[in-house]
C-alpha positions as semicolon CSV with decimal commas, in nm:
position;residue;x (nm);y (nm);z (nm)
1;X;-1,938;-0,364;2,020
2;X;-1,747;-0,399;1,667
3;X;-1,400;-0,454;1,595
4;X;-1,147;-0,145;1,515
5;X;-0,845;-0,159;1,264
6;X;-0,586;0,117;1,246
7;X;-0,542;0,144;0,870
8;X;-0,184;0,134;0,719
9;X;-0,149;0,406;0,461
10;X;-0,010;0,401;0,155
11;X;0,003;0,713;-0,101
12;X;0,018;0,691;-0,503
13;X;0,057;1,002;-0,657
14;X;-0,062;1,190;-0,313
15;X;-0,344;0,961;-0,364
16;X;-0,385;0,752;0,015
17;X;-0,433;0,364;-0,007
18;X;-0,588;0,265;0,338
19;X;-0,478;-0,072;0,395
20;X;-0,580;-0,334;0,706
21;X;-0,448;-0,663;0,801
22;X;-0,751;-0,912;0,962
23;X;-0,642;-1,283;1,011
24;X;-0,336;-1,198;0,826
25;X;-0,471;-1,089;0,527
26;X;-0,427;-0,809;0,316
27;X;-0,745;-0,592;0,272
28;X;-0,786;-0,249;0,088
29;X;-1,064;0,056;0,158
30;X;-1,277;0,016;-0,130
31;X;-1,353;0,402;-0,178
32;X;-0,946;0,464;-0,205
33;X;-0,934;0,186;-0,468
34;X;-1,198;0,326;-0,654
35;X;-1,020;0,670;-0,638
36;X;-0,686;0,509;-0,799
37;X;-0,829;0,335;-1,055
38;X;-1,042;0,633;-1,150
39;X;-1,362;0,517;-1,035
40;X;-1,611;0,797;-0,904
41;X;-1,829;0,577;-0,739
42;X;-1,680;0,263;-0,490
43;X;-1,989;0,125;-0,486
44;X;-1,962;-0,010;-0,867
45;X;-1,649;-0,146;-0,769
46;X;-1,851;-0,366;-0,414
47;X;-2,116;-0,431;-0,652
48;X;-1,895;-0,666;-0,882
49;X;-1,775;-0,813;-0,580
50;X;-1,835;-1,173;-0,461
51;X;-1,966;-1,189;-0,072
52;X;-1,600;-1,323;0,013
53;X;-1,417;-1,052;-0,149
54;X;-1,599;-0,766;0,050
55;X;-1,709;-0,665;0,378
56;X;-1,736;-0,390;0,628
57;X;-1,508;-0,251;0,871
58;X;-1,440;0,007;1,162
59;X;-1,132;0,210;1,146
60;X;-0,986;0,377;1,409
61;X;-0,763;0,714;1,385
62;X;-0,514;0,821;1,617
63;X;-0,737;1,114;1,662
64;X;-1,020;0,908;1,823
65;X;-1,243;0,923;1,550
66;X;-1,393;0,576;1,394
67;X;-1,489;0,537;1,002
68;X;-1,650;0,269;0,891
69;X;-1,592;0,161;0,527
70;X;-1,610;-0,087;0,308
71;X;-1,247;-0,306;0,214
72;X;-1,213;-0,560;-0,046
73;X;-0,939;-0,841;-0,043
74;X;-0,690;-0,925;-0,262
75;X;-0,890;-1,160;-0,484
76;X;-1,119;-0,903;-0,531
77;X;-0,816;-0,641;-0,591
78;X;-0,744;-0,814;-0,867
79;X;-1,052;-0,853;-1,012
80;X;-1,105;-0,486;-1,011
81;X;-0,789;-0,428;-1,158
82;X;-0,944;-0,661;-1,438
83;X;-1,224;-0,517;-1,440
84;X;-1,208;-0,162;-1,463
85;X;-0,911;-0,101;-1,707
86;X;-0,709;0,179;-1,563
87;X;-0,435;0,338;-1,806
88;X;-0,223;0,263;-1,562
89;X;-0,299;-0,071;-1,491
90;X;0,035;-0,260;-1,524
91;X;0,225;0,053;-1,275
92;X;-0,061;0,025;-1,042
93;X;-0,077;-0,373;-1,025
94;X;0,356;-0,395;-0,963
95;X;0,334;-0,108;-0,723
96;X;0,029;-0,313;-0,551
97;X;0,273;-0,684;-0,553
98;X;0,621;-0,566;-0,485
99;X;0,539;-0,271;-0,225
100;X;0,175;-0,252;-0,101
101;X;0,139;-0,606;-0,022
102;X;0,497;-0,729;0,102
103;X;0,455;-0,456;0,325
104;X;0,176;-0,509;0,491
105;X;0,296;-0,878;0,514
106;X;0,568;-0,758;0,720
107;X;0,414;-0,569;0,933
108;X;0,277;-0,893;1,135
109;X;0,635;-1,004;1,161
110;X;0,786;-0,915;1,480
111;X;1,077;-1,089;1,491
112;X;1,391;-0,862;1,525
113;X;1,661;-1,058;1,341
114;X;1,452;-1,084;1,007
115;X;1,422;-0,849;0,784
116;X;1,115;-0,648;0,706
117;X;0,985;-0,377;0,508
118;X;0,888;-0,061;0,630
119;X;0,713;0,259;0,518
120;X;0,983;0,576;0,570
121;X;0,860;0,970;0,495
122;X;1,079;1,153;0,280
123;X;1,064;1,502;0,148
124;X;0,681;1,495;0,177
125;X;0,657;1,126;0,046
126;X;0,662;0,763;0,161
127;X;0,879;0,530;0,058
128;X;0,952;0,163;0,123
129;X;1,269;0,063;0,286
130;X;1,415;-0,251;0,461
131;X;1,476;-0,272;0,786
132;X;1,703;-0,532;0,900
133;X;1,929;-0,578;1,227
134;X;1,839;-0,165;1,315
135;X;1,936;-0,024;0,988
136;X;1,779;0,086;0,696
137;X;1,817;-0,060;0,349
138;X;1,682;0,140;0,026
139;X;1,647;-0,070;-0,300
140;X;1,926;0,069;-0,563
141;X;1,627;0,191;-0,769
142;X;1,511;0,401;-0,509
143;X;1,837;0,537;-0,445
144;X;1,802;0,858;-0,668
145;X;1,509;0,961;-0,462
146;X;1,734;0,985;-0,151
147;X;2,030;1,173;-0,324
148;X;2,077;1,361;-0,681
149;X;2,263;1,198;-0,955
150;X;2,561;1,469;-0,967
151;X;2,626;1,381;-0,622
152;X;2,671;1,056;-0,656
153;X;2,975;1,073;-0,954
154;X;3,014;0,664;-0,868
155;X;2,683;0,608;-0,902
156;X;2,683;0,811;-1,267
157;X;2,906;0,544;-1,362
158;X;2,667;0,266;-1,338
159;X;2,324;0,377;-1,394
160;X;2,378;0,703;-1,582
């Protein structure tokens, strides 16, 4: 019998990033990677891929249901980044190092008094918080997704 992951799921521009951790290590459906870098067909992205960089996978859904798929690591993240030029390359490679990856870092950590990031839904979209000592933190440039400027007349005064 093969091994099931439950992906972690990320959206970009209600476009879903299925994410796994195996030994600790980031790994990224290769079909949703293709789809964000505007790539019709994952398998030109597994072809450039070095035997290391790729493999295949069972996921399992909370509905029962098993996929398997192909994921790619982070090495070979990057290299498709670098390889297939995106217009939005740069957006897509920060969103990738300061959320995507962090996060799924922390998700192996279960210690309670350190802080880790977590995925919270908000008006129809995810968005990464800290959660440290049972509260929530939300990084000041977040902050006008949770609340509108005009309500925040203190806020104005900073960033406005």
């Amino acid at each position: 019998m093969h091994e099931t992951f439950t992906p972690i799921i990320f959206q970009r521009h209600h476009n879903p990033l299925r994410t796994v951790l195996i030994d600790r290590q980031p790994w990224f459906v290769a079909s949703d990677l293709g789809r964000l870098l505007n790539q019709r067909h994952a398998e030109r992205l597994c072809k450039r891929m070095d035997a290391d960089q790729i493999k295949t996978i069972h996921l399992a859904y909370r509905s029962g249901s098993e996929e398997q798929v192909q994921v790619i690591n982070v090495a070979g993240l990057y290299k498709a980044l670098y390889r297939f030029h995106h217009p939005e390359h740069r957006q897509i490679s920060h969103w990738l190092s300061q959320e995507v990856i962090p996060t799924l870092h922390d998700q192996q950590h279960t210690e309670v008094n350190q802080p880790r990031r977590v995925l919270m839904a908000w008006q129809g979209t995810r968005i990464g918080v800290l959660d440290w000592q049972g509260e929530l933190w939300v990084p000041l440039r977040q902050l006008p997704t949770f609340s509108p400027w005009q309500e925040l007349p203190a806020l104005r005064r900073w960033f406005g």
